[in-house]
N, C-alpha and C positions, 0 to 999 in steps of 0.2 A: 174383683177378679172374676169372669166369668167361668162357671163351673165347664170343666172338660164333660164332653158327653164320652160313654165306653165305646159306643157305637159309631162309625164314621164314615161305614157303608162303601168306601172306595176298595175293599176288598170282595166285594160281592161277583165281578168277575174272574174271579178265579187268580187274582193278584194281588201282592202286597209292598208296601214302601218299604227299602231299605234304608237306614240311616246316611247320609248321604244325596238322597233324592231320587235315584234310580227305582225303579217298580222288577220286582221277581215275578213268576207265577210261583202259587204257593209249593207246585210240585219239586222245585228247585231247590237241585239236594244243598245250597246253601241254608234253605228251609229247613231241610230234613234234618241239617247239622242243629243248628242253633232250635229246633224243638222237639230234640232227645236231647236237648242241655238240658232247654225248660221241665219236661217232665221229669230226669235224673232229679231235677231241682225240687219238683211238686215230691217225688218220694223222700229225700229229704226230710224235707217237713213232716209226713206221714211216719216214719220215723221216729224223728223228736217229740211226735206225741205220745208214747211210750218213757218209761223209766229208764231214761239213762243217767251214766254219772255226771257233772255238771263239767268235768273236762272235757268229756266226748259233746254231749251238749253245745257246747261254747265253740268248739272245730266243726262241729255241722252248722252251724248258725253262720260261722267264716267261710265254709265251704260256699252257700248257699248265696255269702255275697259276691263270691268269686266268682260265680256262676252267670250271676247280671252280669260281670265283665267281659267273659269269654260268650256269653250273647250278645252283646254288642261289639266284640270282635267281631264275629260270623257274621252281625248283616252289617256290618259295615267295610265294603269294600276300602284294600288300600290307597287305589287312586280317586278315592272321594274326598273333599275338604271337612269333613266330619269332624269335631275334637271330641275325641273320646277316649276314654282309659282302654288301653289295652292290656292282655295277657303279658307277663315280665318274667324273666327269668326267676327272680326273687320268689315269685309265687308258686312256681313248682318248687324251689327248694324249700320252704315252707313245709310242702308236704311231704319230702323226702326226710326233713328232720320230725316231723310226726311218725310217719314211716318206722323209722330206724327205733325213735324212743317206746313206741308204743309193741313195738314187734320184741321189744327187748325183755318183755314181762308173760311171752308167749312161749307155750310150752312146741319145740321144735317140730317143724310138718315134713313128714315125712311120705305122705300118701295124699293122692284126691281126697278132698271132702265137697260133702251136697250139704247143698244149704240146709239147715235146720236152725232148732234153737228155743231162742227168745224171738218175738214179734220183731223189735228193735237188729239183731244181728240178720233176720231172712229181710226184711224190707230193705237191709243196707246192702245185700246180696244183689236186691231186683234191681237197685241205685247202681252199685257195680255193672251190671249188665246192661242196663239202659244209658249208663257212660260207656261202654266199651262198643253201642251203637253208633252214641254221638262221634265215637272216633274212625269208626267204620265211614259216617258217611264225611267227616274232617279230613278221613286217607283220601277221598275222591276230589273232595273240595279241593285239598291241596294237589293235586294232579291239575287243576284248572288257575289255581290262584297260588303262588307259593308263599303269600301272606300266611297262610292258616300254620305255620312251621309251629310255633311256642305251643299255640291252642294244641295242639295235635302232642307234643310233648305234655302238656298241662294234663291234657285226658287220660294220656297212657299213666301217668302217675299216680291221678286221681283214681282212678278202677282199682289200681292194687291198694292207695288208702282206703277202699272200701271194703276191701277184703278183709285187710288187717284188723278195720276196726270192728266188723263183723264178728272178729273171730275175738277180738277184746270184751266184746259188750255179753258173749257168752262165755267166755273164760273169766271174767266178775260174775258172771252171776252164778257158776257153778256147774256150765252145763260144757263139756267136755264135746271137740268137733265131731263130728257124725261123718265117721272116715266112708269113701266107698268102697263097695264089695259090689265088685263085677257078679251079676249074672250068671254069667258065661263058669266063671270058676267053680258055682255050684255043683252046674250040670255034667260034672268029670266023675 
């Protein structure tokens, strides 16, 4: 088997293959979408390098493969002959039954909190944030493609399992949310 080289140079004009055959330029917010998955995805793993419990662990690990799928949702257009796995409804419920289980051992929110914490709960915060880009640019994409429907659902649920679990990973370890306190309240 000939080893694949990383490098393959056809991106060097300022464009890339989508799965399917078709060429993007990389500015193309189909781009934009599908690498704020990949980075969501790269924090992730920065994440998991920290002490977590081997549950949360285990749901980042399946996150992180869900991620290759809804990546390869994104560059692959629906009228391309591509087979590939796509985003399923099953997958977002998934994460609404994490959702529900994990939010049931959380002490009730009642106010804004800013990220704080443990390493592991702020990195899942930037993970939240940088999914709630991917979905930012998935709203545009789906303005052009109405393929991106589930992806776009998948995102929006994904962002609040991030939250949740954020707020899990310091509520094990002891550290209580770090409510915010408006500025503005002080100065009365």
């Amino acid at each position: 088997m000939k080893k694949m080289k990383i490098y393959t140079k056809t991106g060097d004009k300022g464009t890339t293959g989508l799965l399917g055959g078709q060429r993007a330029g990389k500015d193309d917010v189909r781009l934009h979408a599908y690498g704020s998955v990949d980075e969501c995805n790269a924090i992730i793993g920065l994440a998991r390098t920290g002490k977590l419990d081997s549950d949360i662990d285990e749901k980042l690990l399946s996150i992180q493969n869900l991620l290759f799928i809804v990546g390869a949702d994104l560059a692959t257009p629906v009228d391309k002959k591509a087979v590939i796995d796509r985003v399923q409804e099953k997958d977002i419920e998934v994460l609404e039954k994490w959702i529900d289980e994990l939010e049931s051992d959380l002490p009730e929110l009642k106010q804004f909190i800013i990220p704080a914490g443990t390493n592991g709960a702020v990195y899942l915060q930037l993970a939240r944030t940088v999914c709630r880009r991917a979905e930012r640019w998935v709203t545009t994409l789906f303005k052009e493609d109405d393929s991106a429907g589930l992806v776009l659902k998948f995102l929006n649920r994904l962002s609040d399992l991030f939250f949740v679990i954020a707020r899990t990973v310091n509520h094990r370890a002891g550290i209580s949310d770090t409510v915010w306190e408006s500025p503005r309240g002080k100065e009365k």
